[in-house]
TIFIZA-818910 format. One record per residue (C-alpha): residue number from 1; residue in three letters; chain; z, x, y. Coordinates in nm, 2 decimals. Last residue first. Layout:
BEGIN
- NUM	ALA	A	Z	X	Y
...
# end
This chain:
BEGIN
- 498	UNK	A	1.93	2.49	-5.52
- 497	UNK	A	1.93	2.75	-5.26
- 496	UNK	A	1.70	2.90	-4.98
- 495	UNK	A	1.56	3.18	-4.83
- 494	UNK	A	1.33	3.08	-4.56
- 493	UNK	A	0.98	3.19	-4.55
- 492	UNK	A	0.86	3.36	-4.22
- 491	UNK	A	0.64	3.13	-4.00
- 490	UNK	A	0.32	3.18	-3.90
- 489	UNK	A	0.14	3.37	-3.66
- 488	UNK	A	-0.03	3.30	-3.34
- 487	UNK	A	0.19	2.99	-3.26
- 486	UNK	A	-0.05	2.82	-3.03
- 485	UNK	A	-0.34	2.65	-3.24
- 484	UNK	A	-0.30	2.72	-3.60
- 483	UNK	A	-0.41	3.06	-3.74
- 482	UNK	A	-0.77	3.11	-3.87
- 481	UNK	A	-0.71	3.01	-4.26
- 480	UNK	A	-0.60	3.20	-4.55
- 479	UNK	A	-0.45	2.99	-4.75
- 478	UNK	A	-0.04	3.09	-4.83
- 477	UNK	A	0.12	3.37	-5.00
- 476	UNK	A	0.49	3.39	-4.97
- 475	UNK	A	0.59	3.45	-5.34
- 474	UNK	A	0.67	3.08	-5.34
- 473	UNK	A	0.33	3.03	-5.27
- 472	UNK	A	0.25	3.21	-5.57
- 471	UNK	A	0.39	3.07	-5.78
- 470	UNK	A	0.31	2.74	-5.68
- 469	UNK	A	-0.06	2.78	-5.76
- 468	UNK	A	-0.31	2.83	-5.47
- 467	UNK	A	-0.70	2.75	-5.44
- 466	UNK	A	-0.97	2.84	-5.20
- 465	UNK	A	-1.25	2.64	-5.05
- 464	UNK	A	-1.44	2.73	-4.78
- 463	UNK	A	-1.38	3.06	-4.82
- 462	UNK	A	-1.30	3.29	-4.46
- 461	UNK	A	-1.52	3.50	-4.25
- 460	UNK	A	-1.37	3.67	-3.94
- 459	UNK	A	-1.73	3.73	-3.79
- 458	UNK	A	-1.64	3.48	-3.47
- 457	UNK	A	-1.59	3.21	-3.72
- 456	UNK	A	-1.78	3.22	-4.03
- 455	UNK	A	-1.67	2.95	-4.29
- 454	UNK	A	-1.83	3.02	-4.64
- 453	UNK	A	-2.03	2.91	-4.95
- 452	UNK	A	-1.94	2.59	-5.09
- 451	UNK	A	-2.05	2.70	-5.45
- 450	UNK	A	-1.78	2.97	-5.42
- 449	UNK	A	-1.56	2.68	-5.50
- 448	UNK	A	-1.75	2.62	-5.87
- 447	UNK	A	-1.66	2.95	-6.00
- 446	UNK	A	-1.33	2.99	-5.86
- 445	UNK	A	-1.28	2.70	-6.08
- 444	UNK	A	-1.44	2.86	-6.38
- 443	UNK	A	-1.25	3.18	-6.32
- 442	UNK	A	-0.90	2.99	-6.34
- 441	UNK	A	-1.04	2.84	-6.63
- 440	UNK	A	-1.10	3.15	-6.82
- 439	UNK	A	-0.79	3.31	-6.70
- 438	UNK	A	-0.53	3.02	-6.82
- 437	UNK	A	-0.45	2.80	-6.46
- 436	UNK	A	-0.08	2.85	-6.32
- 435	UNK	A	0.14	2.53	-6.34
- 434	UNK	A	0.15	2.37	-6.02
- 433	UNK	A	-0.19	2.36	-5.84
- 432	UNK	A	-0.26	2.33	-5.50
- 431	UNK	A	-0.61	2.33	-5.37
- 430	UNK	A	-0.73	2.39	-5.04
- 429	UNK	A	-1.07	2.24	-4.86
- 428	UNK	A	-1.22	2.41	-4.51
- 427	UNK	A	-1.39	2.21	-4.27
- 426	UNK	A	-1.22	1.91	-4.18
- 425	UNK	A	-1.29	1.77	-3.85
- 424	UNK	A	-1.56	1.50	-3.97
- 423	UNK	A	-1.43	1.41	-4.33
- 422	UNK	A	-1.74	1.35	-4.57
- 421	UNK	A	-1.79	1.76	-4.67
- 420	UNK	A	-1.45	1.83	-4.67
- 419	UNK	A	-1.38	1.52	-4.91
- 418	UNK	A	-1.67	1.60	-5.13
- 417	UNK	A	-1.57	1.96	-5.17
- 416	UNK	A	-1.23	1.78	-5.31
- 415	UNK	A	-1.39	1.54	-5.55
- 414	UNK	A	-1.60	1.88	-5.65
- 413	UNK	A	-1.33	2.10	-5.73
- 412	UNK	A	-1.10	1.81	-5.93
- 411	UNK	A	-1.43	1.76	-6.15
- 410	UNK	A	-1.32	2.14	-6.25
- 409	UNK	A	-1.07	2.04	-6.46
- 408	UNK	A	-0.69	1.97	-6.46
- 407	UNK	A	-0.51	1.89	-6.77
- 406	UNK	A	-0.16	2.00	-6.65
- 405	UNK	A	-0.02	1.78	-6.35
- 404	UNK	A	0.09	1.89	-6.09
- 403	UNK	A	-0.19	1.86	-5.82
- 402	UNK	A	-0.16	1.90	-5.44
- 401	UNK	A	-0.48	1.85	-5.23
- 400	UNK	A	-0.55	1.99	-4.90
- 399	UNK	A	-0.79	1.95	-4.61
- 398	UNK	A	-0.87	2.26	-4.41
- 397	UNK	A	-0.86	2.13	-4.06
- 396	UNK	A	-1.09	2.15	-3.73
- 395	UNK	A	-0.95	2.08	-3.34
- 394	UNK	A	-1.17	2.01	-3.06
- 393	UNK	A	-1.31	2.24	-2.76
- 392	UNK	A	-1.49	2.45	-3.03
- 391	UNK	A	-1.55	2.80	-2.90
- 390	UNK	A	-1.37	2.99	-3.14
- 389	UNK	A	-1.21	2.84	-3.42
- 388	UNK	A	-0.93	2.57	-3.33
- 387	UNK	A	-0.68	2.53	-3.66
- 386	UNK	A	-0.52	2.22	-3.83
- 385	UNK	A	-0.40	2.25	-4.18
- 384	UNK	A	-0.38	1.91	-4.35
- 383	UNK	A	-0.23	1.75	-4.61
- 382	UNK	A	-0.23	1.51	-4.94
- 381	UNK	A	-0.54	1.43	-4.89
- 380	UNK	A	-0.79	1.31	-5.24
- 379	UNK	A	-0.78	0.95	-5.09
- 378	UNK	A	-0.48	0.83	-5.22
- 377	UNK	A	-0.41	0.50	-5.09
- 376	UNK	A	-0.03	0.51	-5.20
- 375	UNK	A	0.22	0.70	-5.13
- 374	UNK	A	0.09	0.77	-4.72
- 373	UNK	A	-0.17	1.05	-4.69
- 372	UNK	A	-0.16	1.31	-4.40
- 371	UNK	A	0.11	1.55	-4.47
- 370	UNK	A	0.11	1.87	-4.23
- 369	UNK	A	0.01	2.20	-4.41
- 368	UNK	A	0.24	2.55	-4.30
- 367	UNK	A	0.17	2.64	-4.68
- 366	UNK	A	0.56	2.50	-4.79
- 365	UNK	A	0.44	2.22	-4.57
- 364	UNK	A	0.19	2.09	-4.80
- 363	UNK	A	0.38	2.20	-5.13
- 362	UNK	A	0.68	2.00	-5.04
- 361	UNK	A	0.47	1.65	-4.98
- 360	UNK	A	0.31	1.70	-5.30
- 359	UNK	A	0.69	1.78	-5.47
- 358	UNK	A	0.86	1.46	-5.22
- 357	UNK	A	0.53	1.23	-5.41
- 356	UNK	A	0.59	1.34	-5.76
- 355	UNK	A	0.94	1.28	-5.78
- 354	UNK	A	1.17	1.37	-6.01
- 353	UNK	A	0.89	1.53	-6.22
- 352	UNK	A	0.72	1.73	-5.96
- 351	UNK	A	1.11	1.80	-5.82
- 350	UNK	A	1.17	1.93	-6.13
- 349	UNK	A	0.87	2.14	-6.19
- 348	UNK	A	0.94	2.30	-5.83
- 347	UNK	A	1.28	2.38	-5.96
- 346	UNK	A	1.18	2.57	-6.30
- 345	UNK	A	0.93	2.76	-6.08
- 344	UNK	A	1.12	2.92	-5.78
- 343	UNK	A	1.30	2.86	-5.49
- 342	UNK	A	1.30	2.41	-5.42
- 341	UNK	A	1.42	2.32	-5.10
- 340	UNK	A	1.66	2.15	-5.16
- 339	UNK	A	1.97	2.36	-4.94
- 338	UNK	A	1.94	2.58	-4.67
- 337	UNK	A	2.27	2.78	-4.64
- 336	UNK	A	2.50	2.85	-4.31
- 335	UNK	A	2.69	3.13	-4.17
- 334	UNK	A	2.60	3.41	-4.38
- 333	UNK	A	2.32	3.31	-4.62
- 332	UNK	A	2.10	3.25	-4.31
- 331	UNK	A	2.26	3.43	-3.99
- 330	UNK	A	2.37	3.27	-3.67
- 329	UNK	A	2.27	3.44	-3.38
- 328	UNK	A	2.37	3.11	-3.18
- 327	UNK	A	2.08	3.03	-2.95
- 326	UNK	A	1.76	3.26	-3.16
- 325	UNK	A	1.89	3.18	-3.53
- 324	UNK	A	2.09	2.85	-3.51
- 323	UNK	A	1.87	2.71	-3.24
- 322	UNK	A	1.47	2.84	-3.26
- 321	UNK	A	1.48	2.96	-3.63
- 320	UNK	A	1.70	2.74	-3.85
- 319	UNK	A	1.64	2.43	-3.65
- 318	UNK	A	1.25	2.52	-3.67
- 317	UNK	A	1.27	2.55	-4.02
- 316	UNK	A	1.46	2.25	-4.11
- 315	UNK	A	1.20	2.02	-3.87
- 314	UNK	A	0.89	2.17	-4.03
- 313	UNK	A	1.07	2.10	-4.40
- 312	UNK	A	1.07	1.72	-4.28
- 311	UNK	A	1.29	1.51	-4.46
- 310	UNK	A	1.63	1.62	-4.17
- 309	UNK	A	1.99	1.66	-4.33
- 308	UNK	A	2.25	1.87	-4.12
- 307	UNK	A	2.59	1.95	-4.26
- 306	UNK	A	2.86	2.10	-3.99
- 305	UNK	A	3.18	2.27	-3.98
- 304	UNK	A	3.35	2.24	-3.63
- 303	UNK	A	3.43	2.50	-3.38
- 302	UNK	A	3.32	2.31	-3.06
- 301	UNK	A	3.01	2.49	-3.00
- 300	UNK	A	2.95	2.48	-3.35
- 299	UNK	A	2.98	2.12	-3.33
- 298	UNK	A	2.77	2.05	-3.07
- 297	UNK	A	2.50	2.28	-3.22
- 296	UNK	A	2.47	2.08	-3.54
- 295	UNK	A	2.44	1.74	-3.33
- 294	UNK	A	2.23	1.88	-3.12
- 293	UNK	A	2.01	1.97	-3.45
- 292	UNK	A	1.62	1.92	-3.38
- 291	UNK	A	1.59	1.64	-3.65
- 290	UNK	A	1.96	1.62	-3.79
- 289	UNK	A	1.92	1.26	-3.94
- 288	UNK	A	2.20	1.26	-4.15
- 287	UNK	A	2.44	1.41	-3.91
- 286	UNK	A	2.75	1.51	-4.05
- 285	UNK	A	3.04	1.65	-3.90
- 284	UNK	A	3.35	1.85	-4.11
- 283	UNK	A	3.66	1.91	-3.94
- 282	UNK	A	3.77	2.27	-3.86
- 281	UNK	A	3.86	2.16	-3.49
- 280	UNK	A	3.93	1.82	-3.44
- 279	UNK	A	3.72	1.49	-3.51
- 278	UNK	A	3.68	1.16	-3.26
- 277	UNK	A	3.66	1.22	-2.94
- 276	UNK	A	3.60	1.56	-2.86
- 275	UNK	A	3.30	1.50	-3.14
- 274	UNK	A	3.15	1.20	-2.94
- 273	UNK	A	3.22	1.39	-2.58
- 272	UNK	A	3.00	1.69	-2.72
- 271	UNK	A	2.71	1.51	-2.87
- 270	UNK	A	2.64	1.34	-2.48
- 269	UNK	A	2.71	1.72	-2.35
- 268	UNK	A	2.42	1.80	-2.58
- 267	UNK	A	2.17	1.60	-2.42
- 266	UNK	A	1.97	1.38	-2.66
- 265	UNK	A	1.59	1.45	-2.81
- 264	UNK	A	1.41	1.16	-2.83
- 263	UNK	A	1.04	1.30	-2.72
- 262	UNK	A	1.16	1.63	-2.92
- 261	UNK	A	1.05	1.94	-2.75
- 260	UNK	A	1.31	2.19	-2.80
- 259	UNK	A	1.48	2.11	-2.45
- 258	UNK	A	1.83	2.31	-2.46
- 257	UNK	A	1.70	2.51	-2.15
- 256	UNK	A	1.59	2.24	-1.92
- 255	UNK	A	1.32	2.22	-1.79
- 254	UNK	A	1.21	1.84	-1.90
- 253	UNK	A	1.57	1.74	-1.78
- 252	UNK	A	1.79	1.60	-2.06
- 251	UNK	A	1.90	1.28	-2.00
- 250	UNK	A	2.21	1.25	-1.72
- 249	UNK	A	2.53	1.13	-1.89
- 248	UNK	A	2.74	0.83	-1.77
- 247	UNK	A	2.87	0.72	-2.07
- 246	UNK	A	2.94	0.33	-2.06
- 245	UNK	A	3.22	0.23	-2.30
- 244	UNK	A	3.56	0.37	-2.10
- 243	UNK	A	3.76	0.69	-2.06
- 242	UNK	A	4.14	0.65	-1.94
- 241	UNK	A	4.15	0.85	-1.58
- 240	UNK	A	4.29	1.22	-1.53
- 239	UNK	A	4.57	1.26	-1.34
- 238	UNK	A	4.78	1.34	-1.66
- 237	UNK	A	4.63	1.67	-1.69
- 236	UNK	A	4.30	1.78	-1.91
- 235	UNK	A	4.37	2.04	-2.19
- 234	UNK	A	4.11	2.22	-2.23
- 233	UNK	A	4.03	2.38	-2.59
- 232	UNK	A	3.70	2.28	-2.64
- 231	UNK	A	3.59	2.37	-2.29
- 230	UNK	A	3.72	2.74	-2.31
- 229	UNK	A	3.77	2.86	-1.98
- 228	UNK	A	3.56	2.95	-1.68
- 227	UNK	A	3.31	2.70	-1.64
- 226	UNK	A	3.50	2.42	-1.81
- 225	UNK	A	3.80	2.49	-1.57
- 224	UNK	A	3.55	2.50	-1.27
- 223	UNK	A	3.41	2.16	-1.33
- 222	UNK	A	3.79	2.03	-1.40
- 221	UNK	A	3.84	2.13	-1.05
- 220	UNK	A	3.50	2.02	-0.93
- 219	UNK	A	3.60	1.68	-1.08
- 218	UNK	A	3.93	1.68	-0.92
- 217	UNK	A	3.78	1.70	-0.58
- 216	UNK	A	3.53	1.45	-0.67
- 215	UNK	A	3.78	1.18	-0.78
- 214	UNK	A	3.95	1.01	-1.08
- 213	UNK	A	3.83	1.30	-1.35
- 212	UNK	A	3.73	1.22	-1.69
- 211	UNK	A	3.96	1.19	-2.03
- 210	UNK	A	3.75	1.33	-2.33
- 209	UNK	A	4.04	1.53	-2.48
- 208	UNK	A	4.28	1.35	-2.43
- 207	UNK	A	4.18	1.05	-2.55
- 206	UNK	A	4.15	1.20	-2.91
- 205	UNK	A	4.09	0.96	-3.12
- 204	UNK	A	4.10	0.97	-3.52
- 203	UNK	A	4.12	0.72	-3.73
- 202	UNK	A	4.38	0.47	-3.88
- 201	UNK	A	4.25	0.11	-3.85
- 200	UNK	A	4.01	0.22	-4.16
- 199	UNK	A	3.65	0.34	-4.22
- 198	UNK	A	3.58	0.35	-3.86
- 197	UNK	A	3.28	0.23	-3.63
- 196	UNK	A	3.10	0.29	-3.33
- 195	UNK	A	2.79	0.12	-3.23
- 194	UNK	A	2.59	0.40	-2.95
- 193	UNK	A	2.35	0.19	-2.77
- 192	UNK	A	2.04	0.32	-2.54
- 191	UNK	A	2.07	0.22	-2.16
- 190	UNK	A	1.84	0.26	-1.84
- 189	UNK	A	1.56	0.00	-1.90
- 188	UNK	A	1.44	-0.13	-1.57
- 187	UNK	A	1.49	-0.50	-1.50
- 186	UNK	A	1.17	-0.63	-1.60
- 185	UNK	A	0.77	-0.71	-1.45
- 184	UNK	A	0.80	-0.37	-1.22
- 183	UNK	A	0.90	-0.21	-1.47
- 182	UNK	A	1.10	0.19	-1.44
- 181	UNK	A	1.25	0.30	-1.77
- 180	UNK	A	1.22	0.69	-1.71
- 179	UNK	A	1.53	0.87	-1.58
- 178	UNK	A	1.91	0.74	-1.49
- 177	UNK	A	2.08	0.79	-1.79
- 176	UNK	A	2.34	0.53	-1.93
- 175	UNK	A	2.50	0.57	-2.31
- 174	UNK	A	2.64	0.21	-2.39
- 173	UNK	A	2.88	0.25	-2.61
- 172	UNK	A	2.98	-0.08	-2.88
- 171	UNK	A	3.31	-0.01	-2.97
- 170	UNK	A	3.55	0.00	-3.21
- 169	UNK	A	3.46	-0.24	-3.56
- 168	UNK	A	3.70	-0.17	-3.80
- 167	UNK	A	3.81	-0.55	-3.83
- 166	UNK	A	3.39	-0.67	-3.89
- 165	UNK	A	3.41	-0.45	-4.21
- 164	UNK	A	3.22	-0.10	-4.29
- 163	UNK	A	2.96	-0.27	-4.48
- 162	UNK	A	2.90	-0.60	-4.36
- 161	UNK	A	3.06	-0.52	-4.00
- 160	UNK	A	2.75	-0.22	-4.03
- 159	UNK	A	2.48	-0.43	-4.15
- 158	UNK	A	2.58	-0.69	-3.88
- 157	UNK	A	2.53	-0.43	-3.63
- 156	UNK	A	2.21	-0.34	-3.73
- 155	UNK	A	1.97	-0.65	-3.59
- 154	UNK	A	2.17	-0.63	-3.28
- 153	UNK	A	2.13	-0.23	-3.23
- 152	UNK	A	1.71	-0.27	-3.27
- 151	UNK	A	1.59	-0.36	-2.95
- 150	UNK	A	1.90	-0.18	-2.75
- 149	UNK	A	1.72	0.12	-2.95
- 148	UNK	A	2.04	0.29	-3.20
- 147	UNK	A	2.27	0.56	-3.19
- 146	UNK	A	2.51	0.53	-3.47
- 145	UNK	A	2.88	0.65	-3.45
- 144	UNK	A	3.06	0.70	-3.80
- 143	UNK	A	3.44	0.75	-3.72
- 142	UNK	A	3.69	0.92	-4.03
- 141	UNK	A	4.07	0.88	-4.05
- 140	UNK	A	4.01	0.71	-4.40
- 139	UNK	A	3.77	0.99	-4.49
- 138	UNK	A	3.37	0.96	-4.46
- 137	UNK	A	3.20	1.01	-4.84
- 136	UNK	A	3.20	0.65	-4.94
- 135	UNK	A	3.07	0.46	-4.67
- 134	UNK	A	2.78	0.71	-4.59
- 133	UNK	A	2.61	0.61	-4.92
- 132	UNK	A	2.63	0.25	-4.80
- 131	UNK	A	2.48	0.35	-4.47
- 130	UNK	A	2.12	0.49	-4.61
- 129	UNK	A	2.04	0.16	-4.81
- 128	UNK	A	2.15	-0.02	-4.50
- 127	UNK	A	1.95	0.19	-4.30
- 126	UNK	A	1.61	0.12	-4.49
- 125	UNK	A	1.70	-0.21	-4.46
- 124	UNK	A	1.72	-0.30	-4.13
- 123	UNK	A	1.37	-0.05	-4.09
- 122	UNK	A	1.18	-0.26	-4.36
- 121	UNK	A	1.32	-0.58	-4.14
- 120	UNK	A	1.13	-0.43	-3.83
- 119	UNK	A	0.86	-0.37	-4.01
- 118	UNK	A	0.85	-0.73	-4.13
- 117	UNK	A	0.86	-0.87	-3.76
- 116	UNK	A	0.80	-1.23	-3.69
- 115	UNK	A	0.76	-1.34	-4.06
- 114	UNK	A	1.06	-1.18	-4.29
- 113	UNK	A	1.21	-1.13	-3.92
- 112	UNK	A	1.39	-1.43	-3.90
- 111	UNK	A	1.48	-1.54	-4.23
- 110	UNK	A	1.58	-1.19	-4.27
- 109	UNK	A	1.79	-1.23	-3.94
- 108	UNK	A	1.95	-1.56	-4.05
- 107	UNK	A	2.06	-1.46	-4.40
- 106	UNK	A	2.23	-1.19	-4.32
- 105	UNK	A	2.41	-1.38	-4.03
- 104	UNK	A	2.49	-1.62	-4.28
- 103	UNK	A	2.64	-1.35	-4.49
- 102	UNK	A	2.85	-1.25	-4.24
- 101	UNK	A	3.02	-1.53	-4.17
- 100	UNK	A	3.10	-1.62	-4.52
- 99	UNK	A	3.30	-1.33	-4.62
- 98	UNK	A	3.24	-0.98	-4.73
- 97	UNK	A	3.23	-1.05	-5.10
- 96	UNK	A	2.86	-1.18	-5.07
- 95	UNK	A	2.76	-0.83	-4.98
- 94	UNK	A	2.62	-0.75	-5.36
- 93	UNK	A	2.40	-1.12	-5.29
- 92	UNK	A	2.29	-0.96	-4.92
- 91	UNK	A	2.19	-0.61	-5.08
- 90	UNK	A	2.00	-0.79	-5.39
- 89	UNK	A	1.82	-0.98	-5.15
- 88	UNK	A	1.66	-0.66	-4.95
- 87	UNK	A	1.62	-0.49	-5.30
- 86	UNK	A	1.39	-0.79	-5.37
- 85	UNK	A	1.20	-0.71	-5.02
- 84	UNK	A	1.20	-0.31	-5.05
- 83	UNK	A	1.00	-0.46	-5.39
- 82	UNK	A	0.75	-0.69	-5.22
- 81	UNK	A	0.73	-0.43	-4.94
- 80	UNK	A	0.79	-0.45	-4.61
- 79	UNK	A	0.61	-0.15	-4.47
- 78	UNK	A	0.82	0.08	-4.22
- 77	UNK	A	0.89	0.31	-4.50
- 76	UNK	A	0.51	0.37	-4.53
- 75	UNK	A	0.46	0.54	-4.24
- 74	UNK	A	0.63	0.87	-4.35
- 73	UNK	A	0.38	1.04	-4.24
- 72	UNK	A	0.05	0.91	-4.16
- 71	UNK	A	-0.18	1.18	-4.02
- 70	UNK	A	-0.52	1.07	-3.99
- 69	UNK	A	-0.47	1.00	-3.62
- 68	UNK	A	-0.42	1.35	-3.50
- 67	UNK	A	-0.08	1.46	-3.39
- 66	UNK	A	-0.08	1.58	-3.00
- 65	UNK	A	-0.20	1.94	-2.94
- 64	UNK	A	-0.03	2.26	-2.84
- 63	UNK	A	0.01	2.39	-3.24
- 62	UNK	A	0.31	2.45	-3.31
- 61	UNK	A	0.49	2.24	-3.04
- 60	UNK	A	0.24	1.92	-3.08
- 59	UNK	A	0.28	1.96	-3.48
- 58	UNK	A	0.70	1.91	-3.41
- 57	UNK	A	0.67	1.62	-3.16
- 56	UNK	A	0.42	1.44	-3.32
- 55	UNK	A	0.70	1.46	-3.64
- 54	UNK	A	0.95	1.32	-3.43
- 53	UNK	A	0.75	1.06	-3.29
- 52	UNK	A	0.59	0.99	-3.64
- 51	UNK	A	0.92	0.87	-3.79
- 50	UNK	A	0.96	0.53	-3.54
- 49	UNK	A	1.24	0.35	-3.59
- 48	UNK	A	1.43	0.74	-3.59
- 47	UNK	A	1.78	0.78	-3.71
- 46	UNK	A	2.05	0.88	-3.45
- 45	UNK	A	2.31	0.95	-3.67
- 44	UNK	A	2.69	1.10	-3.62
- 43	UNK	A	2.90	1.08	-3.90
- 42	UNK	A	3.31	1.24	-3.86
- 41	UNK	A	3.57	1.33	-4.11
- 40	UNK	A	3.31	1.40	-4.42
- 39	UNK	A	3.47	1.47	-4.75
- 38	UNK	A	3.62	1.15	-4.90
- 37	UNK	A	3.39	1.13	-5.20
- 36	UNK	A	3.22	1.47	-5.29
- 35	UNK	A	2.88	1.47	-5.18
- 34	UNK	A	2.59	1.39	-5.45
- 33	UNK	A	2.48	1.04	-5.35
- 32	UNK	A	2.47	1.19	-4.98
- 31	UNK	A	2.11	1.38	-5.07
- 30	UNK	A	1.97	1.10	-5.23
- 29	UNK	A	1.95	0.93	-4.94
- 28	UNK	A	1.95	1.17	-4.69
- 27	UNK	A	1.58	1.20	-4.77
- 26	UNK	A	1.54	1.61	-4.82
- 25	UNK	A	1.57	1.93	-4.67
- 24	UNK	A	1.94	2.03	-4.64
- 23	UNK	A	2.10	2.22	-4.43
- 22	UNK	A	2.47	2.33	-4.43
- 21	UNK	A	2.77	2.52	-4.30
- 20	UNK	A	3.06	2.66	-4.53
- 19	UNK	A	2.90	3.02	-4.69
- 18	UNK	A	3.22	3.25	-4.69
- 17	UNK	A	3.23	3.49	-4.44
- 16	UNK	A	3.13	3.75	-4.18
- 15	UNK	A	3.23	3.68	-3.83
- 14	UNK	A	3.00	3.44	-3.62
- 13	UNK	A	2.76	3.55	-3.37
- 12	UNK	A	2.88	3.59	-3.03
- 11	UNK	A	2.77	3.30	-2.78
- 10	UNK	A	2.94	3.01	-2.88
- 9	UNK	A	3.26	3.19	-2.87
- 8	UNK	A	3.42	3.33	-3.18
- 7	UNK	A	3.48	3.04	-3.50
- 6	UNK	A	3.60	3.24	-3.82
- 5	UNK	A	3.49	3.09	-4.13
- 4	UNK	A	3.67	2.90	-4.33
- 3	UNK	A	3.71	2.92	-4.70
- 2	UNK	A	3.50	2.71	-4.97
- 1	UNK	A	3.47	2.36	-5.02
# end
């Protein structure tokens, strides 16, 4: 890793230095099989059970409108395949080592849930997959803390004593707000679970650092210490009482100004206590699922390093914008790199042939497109572009398909016109094509496109169909469509690195 920046207050920009903070676009998966062993001090995750909240969230801010139905990202990780199943075996038999007890329990909740719940099992292992890669790169003095759904933390926890052993086991945290949760059938649901856990029996705790005030009048002291000194750096006095397992933290208030929008987004000062706790300044935190970064701006805050992971591009961009650009002045290429997203030719062909689906689902939201088609069940949509024309009360879309393949002909043109023409909101078709088309053919295809005449709305006339090669989107064109609903333009392109 390269030298340190210099860590001013949260609210100056940061000195000019070498590159040390990261984001990467990508499943954290693969991602984490390339860190260097032993190189994280602290893991903070709060990963989603239910992908298309965050995602909802994202197209709801850009465009003022809730997700339509068609869209189905990510979906299909919560599908309990025959082959996530066999993987799901092959975990429990390469766990055997970790004693009896634990494999029963194993067994148990698969047997369990194989019937009762299968997505639920798809989403047990989907984190065990992710949490044996995190095993590796924490330190010995390192802490992983993951925030779960009190409906999910039990199924999870045995994954985690199965992985980072029963005997490193520290708390189970109950975070307590005091908003939403209200039943009059049940007891009203106040709680989410934070299970902490550490790699060995020597790990870092700062009890100083997070100790809480015995009284009010102490509180307002310490209140007016934070307000007028350097939080991360207070020192709190003896007088201060031991903290316990039930954070008292209010959620965030639907006005308040470190709301981006995200239905699960977490309050800051909750992010804040964790890192006091349990890393020190200069260390390096990771959080996996970074969605709308509070982990990220924690750290900074608290003059830490950070990596942030998220698999949606729309997610990295607006982290990069709206907090580290607009909150913190940070600068791109400065103070922090975007990493995987693929910058020119020769890396978009090796995503296409590393994976075809991450390259179609790249190309969507490289053109500001929002993936509506699940791995399988093709249907000729890989992505959408959602628009309001003028005087329509409803939404419309240009429906896009990605190819990358080479022998491409024109039958691809009218498939796709026949989507647009069947689909009931869509009325605009794009193609995206990797390798650029020889002249003749290009023309043959712009040929056949013209065929579907064009979209008038209010005089601005735009092609019904119109085609793109990757090339040129990564030379910043993109389809030219009426703008999406409440941003007005789009977003700049990011410079990024391999």
């Amino acid at each position: 890793m390269s030298e340190v920046t210099t860590f001013p207050s949260p609210t100056q920009p940061l000195q000019k230095g070498k590159l040390i903070n990261k984001l990467y676009y990508g499943d954290c998966l693969d991602i984490m099989r390339d860190f260097a062993r032993e190189s994280v001090d602290l893991i903070y995750l709060d990963p989603p059970f239910n992908s298309n909240r965050a995602y909802n969230a994202i197209y709801k801010d850009e465009t003022g409108r809730e997700l339509p139905d068609q869209v189905e990202a990510f979906c299909d990780v919560w599908t309990m395949t025959a082959e996530r199943e066999q993987k799901m075996i092959d975990f429990k038999s390469a766990l055997a080592s970790k004693g009896d007890f634990v494999a029963r329990i194993l067994n148990m909740w698969h047997s369990a849930l194989r019937d009762s719940n299968p997505k639920l099992l798809a989403y047990t292992y989907y984190m065990a997959e992710r949490l044996i890669e995190m095993y590796p790169i924490m330190k010995a003095n390192s802490t992983i803390y993951l925030h779960c759904d009190p409906t999910a933390s039990h199924y999870i926890k045995p994954i985690m004593d199965a992985i980072f052993g029963q005997k490193n086991y520290r708390n189970e945290i109950i975070w307590w707000y005091d908003t939403g949760g209200m039943s009059k059938r049940d007891f009203s649901r106040k709680h989410d679970v934070i299970l902490r856990y550490s790699k060995t029996d020597s790990y870092t705790f700062n009890v100083d650092a997070i100790k809480e005030p015995k009284n009010e009048q102490q509180r307002k002291r310490y209140e007016m210490s934070k307000k007028w000194g350097d939080a991360s750096t207070y020192r709190l006095s003896s007088d201060l009482k031991h903290p316990h397992d039930v954070l008292k933290i209010h959620a965030i208030n639907p006005k308040a100004k470190e709301r981006v929008g995200y239905p699960t987004q977490k309050p800051l000062s909750l992010l804040k206590k964790l890192i006091l706790a349990s890393s020190n300044e200069g260390d390096v935190v990771l959080d996996p699922f970074c969605g709308c970064a509070t982990t990220i701006c924690a750290a900074h805050e608290l003059k830490r390093l950070w990596i942030g992971i998220d698999i949606a591009i729309h997610a990295i961009k607006r982290v990069a914008k709206s907090r580290l650009q607009d909150n913190y002045r940070l600068i791109e290429d400065e103070h922090y790199v975007i990493k995987g997203i693929p910058r020119n030719i020769e890396g978009a062909k090796d995503l296409w042939q590393r994976d075809h689906f991450q390259f179609q689902k790249w190309a969507v939201e490289q053109v500001e497109g929002f993936v509506t088609t699940r791995k399988t069940a093709d249907r000729g949509i890989d992505g959408r572009i959602y628009f309001r024309l003028k005087g329509y009360a409803e939404h419309s879309s240009m429906v896009i398909e990605v190819k990358g393949g080479k022998n491409i002909n024109r039958e691809v043109v009218g498939q796709l016109r026949g989507v647009m023409e069947r689909e009931t909101d869509s009325v605009m078709a794009g193609l995206i094509v990797l390798e650029e088309l020889g002249a003749q053919k290009k023309a043959n295809f712009i040929d056949e496109m013209a065929k579907a005449g064009q979209l008038d709305d209010d005089g601005r006339k735009y092609k019904k169909m119109q085609m793109l090669n990757i090339s040129e989107i990564l030379n910043g064109r993109s389809f030219d469509t009426p703008y999406v609903e409440g941003k007005g333009k789009r977003q700049k392109v990011l410079k990024v690195t391999e």
